[in-house]
LONUMAR-777655 format. One record per residue (C-alpha): residue number from 1; residue in three letters; x, y, z. Coordinates in Angstrom, 1 decimal. Example, Ala and Ser with C-alpha at 12.3 -4.5 7.8 and 13.67 -1.06 7.14 Angstrom:
% residues 2
+------+------+--------+--------+--------+
| resi | resn |      x |      y |      z |
+------+------+--------+--------+--------+
|    1 |  ALA |   12.3 |   -4.5 |    7.8 |
|    2 |  SER |   13.7 |   -1.1 |    7.1 |
+------+------+--------+--------+--------+
***
This chain:
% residues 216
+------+------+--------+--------+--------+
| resi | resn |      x |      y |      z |
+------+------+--------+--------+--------+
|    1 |  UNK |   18.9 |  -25.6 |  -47.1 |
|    2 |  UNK |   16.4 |  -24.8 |  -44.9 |
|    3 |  UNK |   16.6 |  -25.0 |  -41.2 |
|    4 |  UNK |   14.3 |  -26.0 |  -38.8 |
|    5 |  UNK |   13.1 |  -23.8 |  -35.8 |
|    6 |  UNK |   14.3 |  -24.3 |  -32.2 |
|    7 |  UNK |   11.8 |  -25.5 |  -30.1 |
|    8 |  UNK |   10.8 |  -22.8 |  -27.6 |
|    9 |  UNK |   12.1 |  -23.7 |  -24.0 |
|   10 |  UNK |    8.9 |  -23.7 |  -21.8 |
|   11 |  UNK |   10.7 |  -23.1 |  -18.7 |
|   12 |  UNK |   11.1 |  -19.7 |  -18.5 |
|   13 |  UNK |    7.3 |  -18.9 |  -19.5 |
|   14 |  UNK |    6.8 |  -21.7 |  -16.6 |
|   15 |  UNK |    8.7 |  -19.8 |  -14.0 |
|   16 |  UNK |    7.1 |  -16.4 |  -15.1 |
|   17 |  UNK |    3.7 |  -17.6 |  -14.7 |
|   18 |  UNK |    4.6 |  -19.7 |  -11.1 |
|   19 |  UNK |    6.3 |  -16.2 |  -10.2 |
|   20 |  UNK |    3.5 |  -14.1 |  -10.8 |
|   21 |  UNK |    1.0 |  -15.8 |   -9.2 |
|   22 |  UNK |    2.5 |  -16.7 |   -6.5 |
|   23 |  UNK |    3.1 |  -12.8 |   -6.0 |
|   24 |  UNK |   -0.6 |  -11.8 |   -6.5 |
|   25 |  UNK |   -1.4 |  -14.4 |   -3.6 |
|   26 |  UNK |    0.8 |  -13.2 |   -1.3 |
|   27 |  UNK |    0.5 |   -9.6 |   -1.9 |
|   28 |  UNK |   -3.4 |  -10.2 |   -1.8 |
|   29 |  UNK |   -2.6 |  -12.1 |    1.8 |
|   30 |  UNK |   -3.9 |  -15.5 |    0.2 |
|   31 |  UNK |   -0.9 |  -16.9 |    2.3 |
|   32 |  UNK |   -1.0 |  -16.2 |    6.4 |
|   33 |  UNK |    2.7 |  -14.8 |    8.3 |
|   34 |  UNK |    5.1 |  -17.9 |    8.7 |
|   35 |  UNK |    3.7 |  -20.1 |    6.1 |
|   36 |  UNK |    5.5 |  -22.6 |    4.8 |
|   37 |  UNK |    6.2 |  -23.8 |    1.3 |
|   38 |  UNK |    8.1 |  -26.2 |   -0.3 |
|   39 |  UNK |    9.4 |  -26.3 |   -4.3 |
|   40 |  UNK |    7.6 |  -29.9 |   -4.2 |
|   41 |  UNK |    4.1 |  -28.6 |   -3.1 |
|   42 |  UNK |    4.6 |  -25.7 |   -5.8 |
|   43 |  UNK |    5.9 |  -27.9 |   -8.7 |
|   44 |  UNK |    3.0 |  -30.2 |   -8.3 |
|   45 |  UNK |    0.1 |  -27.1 |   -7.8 |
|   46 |  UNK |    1.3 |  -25.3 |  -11.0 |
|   47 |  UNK |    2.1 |  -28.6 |  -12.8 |
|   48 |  UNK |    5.6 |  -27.5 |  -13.2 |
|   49 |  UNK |    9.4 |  -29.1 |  -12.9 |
|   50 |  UNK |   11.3 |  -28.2 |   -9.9 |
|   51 |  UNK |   13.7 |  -25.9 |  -12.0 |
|   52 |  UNK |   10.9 |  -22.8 |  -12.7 |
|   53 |  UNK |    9.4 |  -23.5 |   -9.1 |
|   54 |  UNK |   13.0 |  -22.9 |   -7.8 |
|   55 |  UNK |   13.3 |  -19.7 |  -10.2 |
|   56 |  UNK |   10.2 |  -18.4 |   -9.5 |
|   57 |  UNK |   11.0 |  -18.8 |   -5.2 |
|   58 |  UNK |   14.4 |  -17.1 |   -5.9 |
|   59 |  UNK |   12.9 |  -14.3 |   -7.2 |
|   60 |  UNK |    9.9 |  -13.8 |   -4.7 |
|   61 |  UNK |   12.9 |  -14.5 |   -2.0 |
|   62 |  UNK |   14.7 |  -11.3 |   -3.6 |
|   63 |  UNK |   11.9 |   -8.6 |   -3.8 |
|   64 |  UNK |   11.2 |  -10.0 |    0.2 |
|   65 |  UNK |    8.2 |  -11.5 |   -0.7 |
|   66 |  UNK |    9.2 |  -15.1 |    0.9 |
|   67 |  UNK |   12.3 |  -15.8 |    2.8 |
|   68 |  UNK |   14.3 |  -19.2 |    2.8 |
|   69 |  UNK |   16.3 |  -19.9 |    5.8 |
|   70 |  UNK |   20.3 |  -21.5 |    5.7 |
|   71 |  UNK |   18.6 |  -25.2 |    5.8 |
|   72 |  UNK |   16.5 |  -24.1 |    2.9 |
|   73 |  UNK |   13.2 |  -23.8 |    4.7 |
|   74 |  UNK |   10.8 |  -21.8 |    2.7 |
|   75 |  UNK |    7.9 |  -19.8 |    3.8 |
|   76 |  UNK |    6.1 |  -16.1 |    3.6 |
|   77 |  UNK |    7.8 |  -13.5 |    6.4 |
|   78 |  UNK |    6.6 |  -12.9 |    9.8 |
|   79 |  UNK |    7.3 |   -9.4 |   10.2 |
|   80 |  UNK |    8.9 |   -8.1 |   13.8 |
|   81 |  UNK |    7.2 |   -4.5 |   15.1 |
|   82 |  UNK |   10.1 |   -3.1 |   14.1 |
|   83 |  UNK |   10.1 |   -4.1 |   10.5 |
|   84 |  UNK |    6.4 |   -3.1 |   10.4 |
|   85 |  UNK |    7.4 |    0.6 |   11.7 |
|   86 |  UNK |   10.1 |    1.0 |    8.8 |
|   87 |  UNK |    7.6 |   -0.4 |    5.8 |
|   88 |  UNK |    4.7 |    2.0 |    7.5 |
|   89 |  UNK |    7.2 |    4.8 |    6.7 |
|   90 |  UNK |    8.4 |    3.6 |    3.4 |
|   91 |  UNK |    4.6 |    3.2 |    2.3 |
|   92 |  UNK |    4.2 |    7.1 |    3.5 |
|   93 |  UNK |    7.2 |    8.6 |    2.0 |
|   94 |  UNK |    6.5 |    6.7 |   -1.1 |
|   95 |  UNK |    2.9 |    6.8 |   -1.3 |
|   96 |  UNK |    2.1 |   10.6 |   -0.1 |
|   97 |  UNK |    4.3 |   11.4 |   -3.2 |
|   98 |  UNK |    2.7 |    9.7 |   -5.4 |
|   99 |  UNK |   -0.6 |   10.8 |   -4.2 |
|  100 |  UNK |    0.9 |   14.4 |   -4.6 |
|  101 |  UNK |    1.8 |   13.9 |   -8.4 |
|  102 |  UNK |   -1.4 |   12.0 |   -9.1 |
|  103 |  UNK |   -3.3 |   15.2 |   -7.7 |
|  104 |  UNK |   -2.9 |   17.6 |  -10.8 |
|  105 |  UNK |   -4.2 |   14.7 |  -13.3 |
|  106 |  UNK |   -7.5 |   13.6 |  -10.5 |
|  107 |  UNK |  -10.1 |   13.8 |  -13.1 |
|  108 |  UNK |  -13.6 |   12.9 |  -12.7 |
|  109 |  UNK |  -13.6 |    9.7 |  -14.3 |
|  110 |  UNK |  -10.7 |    9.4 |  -12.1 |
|  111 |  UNK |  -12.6 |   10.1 |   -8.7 |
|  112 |  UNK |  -15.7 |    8.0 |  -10.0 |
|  113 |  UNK |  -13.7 |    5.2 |  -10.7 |
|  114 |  UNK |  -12.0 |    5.9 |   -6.6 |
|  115 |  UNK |  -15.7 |    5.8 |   -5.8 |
|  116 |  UNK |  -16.8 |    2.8 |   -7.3 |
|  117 |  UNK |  -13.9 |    0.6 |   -5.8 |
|  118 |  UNK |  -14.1 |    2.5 |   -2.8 |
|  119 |  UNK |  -17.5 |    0.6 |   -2.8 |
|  120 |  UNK |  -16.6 |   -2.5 |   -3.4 |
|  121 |  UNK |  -14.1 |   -2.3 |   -0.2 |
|  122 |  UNK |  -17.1 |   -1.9 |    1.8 |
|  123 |  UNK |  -18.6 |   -4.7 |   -0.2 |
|  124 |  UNK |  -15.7 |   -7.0 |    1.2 |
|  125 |  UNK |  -15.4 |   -5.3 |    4.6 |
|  126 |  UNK |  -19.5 |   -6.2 |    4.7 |
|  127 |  UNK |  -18.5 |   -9.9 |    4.1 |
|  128 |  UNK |  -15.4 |  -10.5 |    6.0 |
|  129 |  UNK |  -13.7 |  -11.3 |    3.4 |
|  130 |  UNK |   -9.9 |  -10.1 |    4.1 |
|  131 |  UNK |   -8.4 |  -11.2 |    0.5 |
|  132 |  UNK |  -10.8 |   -9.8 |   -1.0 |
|  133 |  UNK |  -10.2 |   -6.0 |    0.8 |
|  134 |  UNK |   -7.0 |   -6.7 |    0.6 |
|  135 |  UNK |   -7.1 |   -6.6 |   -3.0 |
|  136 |  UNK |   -9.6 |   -4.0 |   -3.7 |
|  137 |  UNK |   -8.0 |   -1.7 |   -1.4 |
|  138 |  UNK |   -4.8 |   -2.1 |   -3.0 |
|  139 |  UNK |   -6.6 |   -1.5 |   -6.3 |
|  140 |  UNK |   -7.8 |    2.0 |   -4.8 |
|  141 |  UNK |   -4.6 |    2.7 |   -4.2 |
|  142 |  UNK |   -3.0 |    1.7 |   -7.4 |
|  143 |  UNK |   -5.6 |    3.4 |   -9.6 |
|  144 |  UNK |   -4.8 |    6.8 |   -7.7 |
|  145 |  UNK |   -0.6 |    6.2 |   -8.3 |
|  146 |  UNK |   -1.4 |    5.2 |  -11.6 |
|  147 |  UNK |   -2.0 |    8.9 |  -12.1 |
|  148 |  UNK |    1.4 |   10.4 |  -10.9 |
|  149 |  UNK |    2.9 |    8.9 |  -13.9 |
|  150 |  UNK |    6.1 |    7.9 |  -11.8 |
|  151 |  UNK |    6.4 |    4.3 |  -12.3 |
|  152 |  UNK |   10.0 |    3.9 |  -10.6 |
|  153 |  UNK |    8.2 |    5.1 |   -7.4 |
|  154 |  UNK |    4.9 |    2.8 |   -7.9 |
|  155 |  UNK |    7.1 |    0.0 |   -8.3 |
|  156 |  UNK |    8.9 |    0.0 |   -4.9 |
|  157 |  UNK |    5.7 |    0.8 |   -3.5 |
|  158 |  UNK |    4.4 |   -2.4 |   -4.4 |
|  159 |  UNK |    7.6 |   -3.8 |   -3.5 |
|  160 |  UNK |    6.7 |   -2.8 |    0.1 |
|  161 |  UNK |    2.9 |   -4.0 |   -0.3 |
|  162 |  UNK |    4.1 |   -7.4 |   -1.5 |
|  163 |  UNK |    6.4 |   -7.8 |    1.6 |
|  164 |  UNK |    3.4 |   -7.1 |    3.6 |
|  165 |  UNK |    0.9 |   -9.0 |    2.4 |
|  166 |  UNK |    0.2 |  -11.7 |    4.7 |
|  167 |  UNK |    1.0 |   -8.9 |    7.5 |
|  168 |  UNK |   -1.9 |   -7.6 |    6.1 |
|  169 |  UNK |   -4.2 |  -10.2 |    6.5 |
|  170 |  UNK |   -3.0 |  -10.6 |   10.0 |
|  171 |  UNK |   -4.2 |   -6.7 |   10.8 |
|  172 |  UNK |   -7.3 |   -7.1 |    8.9 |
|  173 |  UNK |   -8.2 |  -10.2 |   11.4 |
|  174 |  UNK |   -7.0 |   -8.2 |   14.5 |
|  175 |  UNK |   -8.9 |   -4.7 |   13.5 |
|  176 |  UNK |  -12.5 |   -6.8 |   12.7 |
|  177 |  UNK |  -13.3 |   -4.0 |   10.5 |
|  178 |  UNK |  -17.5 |   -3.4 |    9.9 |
|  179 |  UNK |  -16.9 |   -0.4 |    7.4 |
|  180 |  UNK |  -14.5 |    0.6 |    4.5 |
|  181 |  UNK |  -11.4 |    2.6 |    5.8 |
|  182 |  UNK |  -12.8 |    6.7 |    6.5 |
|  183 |  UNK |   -9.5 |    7.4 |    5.0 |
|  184 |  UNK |  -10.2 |    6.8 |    1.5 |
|  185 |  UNK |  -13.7 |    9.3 |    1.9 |
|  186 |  UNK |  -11.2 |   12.0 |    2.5 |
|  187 |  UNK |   -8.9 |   11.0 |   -0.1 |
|  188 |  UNK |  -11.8 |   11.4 |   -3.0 |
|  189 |  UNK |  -12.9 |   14.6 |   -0.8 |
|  190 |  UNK |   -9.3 |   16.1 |   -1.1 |
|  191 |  UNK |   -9.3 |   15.0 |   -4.6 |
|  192 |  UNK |  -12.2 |   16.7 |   -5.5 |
|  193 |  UNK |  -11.0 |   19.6 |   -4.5 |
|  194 |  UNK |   -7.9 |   20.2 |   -5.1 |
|  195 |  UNK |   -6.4 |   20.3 |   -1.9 |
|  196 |  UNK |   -3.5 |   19.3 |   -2.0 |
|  197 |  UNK |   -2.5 |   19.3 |    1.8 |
|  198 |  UNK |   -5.3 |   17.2 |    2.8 |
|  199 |  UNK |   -4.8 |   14.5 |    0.6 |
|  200 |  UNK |   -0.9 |   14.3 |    1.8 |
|  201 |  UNK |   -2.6 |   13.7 |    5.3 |
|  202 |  UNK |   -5.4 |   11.4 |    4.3 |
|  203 |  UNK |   -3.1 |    9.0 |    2.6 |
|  204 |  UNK |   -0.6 |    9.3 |    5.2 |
|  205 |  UNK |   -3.3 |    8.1 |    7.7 |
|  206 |  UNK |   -4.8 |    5.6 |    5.7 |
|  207 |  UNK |   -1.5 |    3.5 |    4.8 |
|  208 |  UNK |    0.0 |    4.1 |    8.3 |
|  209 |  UNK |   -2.2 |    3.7 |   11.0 |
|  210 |  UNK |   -3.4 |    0.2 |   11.1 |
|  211 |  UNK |    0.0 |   -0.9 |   10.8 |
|  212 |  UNK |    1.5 |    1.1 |   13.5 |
|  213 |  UNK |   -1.6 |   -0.5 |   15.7 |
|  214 |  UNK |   -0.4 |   -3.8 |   14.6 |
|  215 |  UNK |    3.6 |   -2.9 |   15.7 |
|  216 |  UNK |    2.3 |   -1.7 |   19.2 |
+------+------+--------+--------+--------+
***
């Protein structure tokens, strides 16, 4: 007797897919501080039912990436100076290490690869186009962690970068940037040689300062 197969249940690829998205957006700052969503408005702009969009909030709600008030108002956080100051020092405890255990394994292709996003940062500094940094600079960063081969550690660091991604847009607006951060030159520079004291401060700087700027 043969038996037929179960039909796969859709809804948790759905909710993955909603989840996921969502995430890139507003780690990317796609979504300003304080904006407001609804499960409605997400259901109907991934074609989904109301249970995956509710999933997928729940989720983003948990890592910090949304938060959803007693009344069940949804919307992306509006970080206080305070908050800002503790996720500046999360992103340099956590991302000074990395940086550190990345340094052994900096390779050329490594560093050319740095270079070559590092240009396209200015590319999207040149056009005022804040997502776009956003992205690319995160992608600097990530490509460098990649290397520490610590992946516990990389993962709560983009915990923190997802929790400040439309704080992150806000900054980018506020500084009016007309050239790539000088912070990532002396990253590849420390890179390149060795020196492993100089990159610890160069990354330091670079994930810290405009942050604390925006906190003041």
């Amino acid at each position: 007797m043969s038996i037929a197969p179960r039909p796969i249940d859709p809804t948790p690829l759905a909710h993955d897919r909603v989840f996921r998205q969502l995430r890139t957006r507003i780690m990317h700052g796609n979504m300003a501080p304080g904006q407001p969503l609804t499960l409605r408005g997400i259901g109907k702009e991934f074609e989904v039912s109301m249970t995956p969009a509710r999933e997928a909030v729940r989720r983003l709600v948990a890592e910090g990436a949304l938060t959803m008030s007693n009344s069940g108002r949804i919307s992306t956080p509006e970080l206080s100076g305070e908050r800002i100051e503790e996720l500046a020092a999360l992103r340099a405890l956590l991302e000074v290490e990395l940086a550190s255990r990345a340094l052994p394994r900096a390779h050329l292709a490594l560093i050319e690869r740095l270079q070559n996003i590092n240009a396209k940062v200015a590319e999207a500094v040149s056009q005022r186009d804040a997502v776009s940094y956003i992205r690319t600079n995160l992608e600097f960063h990530r490509t460098l962690y990649l290397r520490a081969q610590a992946p516990a550690m990389l993962a709560m660091a983009e915990t923190v970068w997802l929790q400040m991604g439309p704080t992150m847009r806000a900054l980018y607006g506020r500084l009016r940037r007309t050239e790539p951060p000088q912070f990532h030159r002396l990253i590849i520079s420390a890179l390149k040689a060795g020196d492993e004291p100089g990159l610890r401060l160069a990354v330091r700087s670079d994930v810290t300062q405009g942050l604390r700027m925006l906190a003041s």
